[in-house]
PDB file of N, CA, C and O in Angstrom:
ATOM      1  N   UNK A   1      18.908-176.738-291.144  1.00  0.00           N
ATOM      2  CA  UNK A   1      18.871-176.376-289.734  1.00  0.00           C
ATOM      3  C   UNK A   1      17.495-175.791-289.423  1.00  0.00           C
ATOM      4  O   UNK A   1      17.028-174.957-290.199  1.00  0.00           O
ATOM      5  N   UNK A   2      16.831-176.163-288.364  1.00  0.00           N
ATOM      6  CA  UNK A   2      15.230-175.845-288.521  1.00  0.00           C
ATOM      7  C   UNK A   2      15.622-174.249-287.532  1.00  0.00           C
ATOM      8  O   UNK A   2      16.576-173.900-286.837  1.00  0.00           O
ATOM      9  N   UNK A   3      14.610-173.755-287.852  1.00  0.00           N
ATOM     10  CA  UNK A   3      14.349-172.332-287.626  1.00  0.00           C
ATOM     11  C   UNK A   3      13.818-172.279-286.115  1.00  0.00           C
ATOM     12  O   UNK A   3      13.314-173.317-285.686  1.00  0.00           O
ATOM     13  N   UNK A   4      13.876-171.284-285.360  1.00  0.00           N
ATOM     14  CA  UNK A   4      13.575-171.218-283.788  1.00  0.00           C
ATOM     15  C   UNK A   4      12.202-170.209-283.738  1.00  0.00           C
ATOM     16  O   UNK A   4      11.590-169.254-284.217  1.00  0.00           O
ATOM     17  N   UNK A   5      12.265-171.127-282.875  1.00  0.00           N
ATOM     18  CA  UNK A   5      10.509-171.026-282.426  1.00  0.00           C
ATOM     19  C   UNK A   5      10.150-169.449-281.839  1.00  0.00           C
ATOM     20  O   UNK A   5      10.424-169.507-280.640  1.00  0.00           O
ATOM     21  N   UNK A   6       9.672-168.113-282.150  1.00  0.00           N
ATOM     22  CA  UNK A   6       9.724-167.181-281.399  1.00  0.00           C
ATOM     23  C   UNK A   6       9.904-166.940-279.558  1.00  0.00           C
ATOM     24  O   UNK A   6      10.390-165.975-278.968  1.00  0.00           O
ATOM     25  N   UNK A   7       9.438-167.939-279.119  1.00  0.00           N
ATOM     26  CA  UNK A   7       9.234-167.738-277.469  1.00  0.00           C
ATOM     27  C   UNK A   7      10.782-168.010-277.597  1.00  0.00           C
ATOM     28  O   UNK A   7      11.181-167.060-276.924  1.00  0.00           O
ATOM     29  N   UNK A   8      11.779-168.583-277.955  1.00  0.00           N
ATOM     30  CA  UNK A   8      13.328-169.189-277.674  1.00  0.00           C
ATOM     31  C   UNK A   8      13.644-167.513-278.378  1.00  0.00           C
ATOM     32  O   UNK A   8      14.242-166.796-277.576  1.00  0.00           O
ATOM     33  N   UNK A   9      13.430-167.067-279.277  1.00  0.00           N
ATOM     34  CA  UNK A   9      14.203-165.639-279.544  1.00  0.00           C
ATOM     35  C   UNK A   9      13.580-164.445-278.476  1.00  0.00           C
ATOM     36  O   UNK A   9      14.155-163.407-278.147  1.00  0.00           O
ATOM     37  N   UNK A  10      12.383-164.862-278.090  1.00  0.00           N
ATOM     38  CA  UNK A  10      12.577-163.507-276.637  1.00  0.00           C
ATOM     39  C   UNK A  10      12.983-164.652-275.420  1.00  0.00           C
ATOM     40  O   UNK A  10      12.848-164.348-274.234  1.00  0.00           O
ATOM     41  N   UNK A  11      13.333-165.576-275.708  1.00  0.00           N
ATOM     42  CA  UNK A  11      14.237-165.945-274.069  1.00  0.00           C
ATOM     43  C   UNK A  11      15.637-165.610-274.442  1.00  0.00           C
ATOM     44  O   UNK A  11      16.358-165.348-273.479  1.00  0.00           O
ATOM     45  N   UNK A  12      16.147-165.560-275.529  1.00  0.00           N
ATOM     46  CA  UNK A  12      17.646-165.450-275.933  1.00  0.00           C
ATOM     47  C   UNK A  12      17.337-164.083-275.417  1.00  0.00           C
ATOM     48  O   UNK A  12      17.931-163.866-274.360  1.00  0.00           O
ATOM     49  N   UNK A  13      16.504-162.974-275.881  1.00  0.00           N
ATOM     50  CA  UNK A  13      17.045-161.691-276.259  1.00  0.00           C
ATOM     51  C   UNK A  13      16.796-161.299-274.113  1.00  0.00           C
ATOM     52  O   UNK A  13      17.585-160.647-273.428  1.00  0.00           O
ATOM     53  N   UNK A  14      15.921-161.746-273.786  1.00  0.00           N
ATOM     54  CA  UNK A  14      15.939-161.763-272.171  1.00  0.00           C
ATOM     55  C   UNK A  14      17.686-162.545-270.979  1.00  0.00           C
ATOM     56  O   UNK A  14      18.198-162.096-269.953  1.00  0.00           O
ATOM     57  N   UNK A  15      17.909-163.347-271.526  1.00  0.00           N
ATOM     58  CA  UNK A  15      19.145-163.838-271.205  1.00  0.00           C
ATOM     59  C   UNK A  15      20.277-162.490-271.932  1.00  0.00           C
ATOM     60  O   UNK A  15      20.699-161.648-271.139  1.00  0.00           O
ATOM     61  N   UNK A  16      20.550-162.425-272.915  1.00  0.00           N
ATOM     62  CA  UNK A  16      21.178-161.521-273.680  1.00  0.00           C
ATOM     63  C   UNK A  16      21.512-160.024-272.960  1.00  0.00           C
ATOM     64  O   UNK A  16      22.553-159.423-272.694  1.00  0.00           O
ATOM     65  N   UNK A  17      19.850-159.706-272.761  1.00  0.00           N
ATOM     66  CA  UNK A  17      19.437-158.443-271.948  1.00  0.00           C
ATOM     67  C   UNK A  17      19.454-158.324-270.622  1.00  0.00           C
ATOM     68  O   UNK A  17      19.490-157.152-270.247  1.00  0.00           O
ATOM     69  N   UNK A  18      19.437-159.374-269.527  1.00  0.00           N
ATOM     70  CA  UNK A  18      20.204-159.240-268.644  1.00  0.00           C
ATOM     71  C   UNK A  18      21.438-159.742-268.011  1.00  0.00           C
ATOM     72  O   UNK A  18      21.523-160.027-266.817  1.00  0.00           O
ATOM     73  N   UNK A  19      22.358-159.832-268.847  1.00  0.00           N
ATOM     74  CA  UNK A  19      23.747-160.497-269.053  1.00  0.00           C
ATOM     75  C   UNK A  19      24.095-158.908-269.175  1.00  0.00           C
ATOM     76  O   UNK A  19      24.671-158.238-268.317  1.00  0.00           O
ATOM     77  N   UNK A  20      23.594-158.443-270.484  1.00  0.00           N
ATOM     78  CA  UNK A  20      24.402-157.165-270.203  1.00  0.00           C
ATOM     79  C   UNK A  20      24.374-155.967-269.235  1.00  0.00           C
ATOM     80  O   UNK A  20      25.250-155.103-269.185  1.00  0.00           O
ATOM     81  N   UNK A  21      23.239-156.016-268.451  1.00  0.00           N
ATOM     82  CA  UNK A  21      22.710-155.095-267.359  1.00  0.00           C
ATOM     83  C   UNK A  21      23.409-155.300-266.061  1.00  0.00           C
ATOM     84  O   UNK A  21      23.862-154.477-265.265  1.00  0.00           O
ATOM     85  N   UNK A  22      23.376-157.000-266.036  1.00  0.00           N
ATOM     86  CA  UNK A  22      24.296-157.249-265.103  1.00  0.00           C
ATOM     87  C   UNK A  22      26.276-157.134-264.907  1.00  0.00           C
ATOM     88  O   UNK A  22      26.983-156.935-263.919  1.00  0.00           O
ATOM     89  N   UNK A  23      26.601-157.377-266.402  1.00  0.00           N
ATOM     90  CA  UNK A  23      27.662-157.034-266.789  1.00  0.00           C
ATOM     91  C   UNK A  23      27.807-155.380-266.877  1.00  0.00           C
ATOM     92  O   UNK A  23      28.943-155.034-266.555  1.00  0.00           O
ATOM     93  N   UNK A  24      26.983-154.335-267.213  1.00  0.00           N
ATOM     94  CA  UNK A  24      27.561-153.156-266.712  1.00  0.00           C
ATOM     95  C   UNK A  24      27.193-152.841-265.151  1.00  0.00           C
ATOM     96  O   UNK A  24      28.131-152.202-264.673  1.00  0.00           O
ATOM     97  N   UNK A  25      26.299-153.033-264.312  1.00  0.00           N
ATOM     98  CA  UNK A  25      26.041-152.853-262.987  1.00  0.00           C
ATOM     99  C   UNK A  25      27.330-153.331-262.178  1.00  0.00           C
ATOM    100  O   UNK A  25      27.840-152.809-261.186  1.00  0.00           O
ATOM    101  N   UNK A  26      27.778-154.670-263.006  1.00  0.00           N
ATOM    102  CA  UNK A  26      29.271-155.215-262.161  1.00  0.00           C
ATOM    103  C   UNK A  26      30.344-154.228-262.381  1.00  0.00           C
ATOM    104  O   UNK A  26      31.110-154.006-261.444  1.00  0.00           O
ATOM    105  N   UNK A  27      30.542-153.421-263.839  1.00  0.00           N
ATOM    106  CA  UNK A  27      31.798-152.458-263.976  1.00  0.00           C
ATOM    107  C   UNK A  27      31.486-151.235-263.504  1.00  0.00           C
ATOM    108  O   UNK A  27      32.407-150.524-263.102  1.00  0.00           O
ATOM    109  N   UNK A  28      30.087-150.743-263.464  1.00  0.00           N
ATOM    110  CA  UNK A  28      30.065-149.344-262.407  1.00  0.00           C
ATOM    111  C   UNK A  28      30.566-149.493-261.050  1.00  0.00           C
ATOM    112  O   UNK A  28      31.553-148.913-260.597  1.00  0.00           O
ATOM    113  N   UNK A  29      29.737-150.397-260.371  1.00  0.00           N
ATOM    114  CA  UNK A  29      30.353-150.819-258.775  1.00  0.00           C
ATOM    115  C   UNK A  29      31.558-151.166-258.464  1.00  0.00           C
ATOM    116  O   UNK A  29      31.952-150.757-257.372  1.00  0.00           O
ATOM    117  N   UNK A  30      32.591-152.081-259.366  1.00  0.00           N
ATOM    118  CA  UNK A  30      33.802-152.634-259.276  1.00  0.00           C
ATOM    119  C   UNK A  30      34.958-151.545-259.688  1.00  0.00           C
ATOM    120  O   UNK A  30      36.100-151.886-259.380  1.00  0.00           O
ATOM    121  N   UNK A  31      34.858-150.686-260.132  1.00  0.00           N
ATOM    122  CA  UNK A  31      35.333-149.367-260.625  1.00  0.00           C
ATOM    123  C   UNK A  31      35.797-148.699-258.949  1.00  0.00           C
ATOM    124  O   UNK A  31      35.037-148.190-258.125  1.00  0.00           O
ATOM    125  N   UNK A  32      36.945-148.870-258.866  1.00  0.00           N
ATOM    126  CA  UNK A  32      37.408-147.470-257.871  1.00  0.00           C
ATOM    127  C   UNK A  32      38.732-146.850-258.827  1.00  0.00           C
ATOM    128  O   UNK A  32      39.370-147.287-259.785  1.00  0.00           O
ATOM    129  N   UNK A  33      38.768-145.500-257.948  1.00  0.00           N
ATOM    130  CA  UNK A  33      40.253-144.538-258.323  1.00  0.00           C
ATOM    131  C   UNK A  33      41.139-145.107-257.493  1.00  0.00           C
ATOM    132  O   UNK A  33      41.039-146.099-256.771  1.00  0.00           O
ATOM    133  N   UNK A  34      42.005-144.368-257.681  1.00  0.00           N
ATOM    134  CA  UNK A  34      43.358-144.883-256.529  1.00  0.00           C
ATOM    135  C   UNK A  34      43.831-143.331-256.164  1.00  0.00           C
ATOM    136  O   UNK A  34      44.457-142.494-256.815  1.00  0.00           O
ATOM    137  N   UNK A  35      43.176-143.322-254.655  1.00  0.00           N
ATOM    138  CA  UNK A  35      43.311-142.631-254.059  1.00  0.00           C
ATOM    139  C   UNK A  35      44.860-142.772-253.255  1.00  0.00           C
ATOM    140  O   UNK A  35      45.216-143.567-252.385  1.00  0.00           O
ATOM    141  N   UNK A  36      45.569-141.711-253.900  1.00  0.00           N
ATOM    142  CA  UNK A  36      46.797-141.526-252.815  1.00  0.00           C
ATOM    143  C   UNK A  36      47.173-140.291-251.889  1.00  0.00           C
ATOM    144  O   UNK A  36      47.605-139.174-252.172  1.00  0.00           O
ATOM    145  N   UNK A  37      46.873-140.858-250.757  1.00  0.00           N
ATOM    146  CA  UNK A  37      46.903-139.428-249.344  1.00  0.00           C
ATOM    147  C   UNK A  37      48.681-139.578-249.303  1.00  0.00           C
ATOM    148  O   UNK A  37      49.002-139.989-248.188  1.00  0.00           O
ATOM    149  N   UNK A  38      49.769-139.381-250.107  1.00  0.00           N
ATOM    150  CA  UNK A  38      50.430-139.080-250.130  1.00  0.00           C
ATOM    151  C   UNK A  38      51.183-137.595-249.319  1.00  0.00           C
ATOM    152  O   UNK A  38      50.431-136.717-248.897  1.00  0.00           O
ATOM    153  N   UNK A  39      51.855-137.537-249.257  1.00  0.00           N
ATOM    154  CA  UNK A  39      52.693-135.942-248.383  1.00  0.00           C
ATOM    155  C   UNK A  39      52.930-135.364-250.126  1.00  0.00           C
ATOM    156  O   UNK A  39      52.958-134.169-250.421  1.00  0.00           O
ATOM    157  N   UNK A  40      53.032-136.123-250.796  1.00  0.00           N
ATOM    158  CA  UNK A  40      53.000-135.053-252.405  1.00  0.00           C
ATOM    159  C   UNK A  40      52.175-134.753-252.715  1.00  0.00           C
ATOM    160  O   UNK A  40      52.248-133.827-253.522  1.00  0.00           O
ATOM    161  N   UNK A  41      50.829-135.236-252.369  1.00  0.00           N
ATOM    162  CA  UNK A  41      49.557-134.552-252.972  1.00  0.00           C
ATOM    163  C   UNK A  41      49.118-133.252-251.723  1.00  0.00           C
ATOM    164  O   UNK A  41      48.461-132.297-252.139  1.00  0.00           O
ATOM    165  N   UNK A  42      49.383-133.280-250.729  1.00  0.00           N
ATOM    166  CA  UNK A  42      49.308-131.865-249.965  1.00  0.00           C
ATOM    167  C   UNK A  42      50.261-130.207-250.406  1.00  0.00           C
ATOM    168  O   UNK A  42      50.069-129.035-250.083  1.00  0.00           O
ATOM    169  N   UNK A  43      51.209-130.838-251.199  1.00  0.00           N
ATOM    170  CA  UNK A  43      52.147-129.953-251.124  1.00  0.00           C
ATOM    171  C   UNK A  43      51.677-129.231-252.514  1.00  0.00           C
ATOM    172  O   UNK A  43      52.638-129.378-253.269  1.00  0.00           O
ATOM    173  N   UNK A  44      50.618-128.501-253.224  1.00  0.00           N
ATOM    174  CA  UNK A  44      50.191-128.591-253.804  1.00  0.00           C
ATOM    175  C   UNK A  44      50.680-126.623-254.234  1.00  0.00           C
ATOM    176  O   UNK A  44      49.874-125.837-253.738  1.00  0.00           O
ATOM    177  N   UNK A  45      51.883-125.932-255.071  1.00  0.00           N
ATOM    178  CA  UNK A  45      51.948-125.320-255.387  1.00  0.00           C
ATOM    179  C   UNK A  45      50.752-124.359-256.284  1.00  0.00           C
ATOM    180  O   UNK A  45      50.157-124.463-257.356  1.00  0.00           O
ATOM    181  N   UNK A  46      50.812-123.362-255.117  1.00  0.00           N
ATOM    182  CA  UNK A  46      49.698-122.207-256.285  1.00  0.00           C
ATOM    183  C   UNK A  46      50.455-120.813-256.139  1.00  0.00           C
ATOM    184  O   UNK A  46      50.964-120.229-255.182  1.00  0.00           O
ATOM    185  N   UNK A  47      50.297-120.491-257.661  1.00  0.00           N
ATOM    186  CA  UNK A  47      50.825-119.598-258.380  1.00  0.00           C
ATOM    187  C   UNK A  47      49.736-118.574-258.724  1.00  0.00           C
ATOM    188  O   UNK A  47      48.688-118.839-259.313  1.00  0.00           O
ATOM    189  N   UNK A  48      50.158-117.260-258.238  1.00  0.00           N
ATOM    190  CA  UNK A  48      49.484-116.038-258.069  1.00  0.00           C
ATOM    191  C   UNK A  48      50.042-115.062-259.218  1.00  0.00           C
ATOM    192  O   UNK A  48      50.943-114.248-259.017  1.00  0.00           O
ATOM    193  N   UNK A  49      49.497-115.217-260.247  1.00  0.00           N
ATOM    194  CA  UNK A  49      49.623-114.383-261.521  1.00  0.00           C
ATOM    195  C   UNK A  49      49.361-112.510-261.365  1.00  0.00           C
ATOM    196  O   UNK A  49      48.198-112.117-261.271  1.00  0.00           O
ATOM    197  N   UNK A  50      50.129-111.827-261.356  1.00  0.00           N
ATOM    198  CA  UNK A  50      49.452-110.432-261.081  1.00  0.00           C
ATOM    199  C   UNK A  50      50.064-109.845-262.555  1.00  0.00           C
ATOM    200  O   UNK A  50      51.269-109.701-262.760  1.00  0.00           O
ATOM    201  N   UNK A  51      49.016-109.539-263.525  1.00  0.00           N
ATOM    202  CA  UNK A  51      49.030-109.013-264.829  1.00  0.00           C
ATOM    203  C   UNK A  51      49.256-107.693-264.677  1.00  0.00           C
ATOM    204  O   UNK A  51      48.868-107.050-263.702  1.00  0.00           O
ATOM    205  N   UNK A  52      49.945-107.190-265.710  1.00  0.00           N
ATOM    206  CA  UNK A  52      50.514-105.372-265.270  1.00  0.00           C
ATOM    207  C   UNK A  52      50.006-105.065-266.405  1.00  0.00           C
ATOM    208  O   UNK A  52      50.606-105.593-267.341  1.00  0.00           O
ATOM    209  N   UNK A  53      48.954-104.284-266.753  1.00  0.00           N
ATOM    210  CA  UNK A  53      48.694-103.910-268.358  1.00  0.00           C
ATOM    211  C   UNK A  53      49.194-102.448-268.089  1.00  0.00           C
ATOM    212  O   UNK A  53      49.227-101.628-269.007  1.00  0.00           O
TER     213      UNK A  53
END
């Protein structure tokens, strides 16, 4: 199998290198939470601790 010519191993490692830049730029942006404005997320119990030493 003949051996590759250097200019083809920095076009691989350039294809390679922005495949993956573009592949994480797509999962930062495509990334949401799931926001739920629910009536359960308002009702949000807080508890007032008063320590007696």
């Amino acid at each position: 199998m003949p051996q590759m010519a250097p200019i083809s191993w920095l076009t691989l490692f350039l294809v390679f290198s922005i495949t993956l830049v573009i592949f994480n730029i797509k999962n930062y942006f495509c990334f949401s939470y799931n926001t739920n404005n629910n009536s359960q997320n308002m009702n949000i119990k807080q508890y007032k601790m008063n320590w007696k030493w």
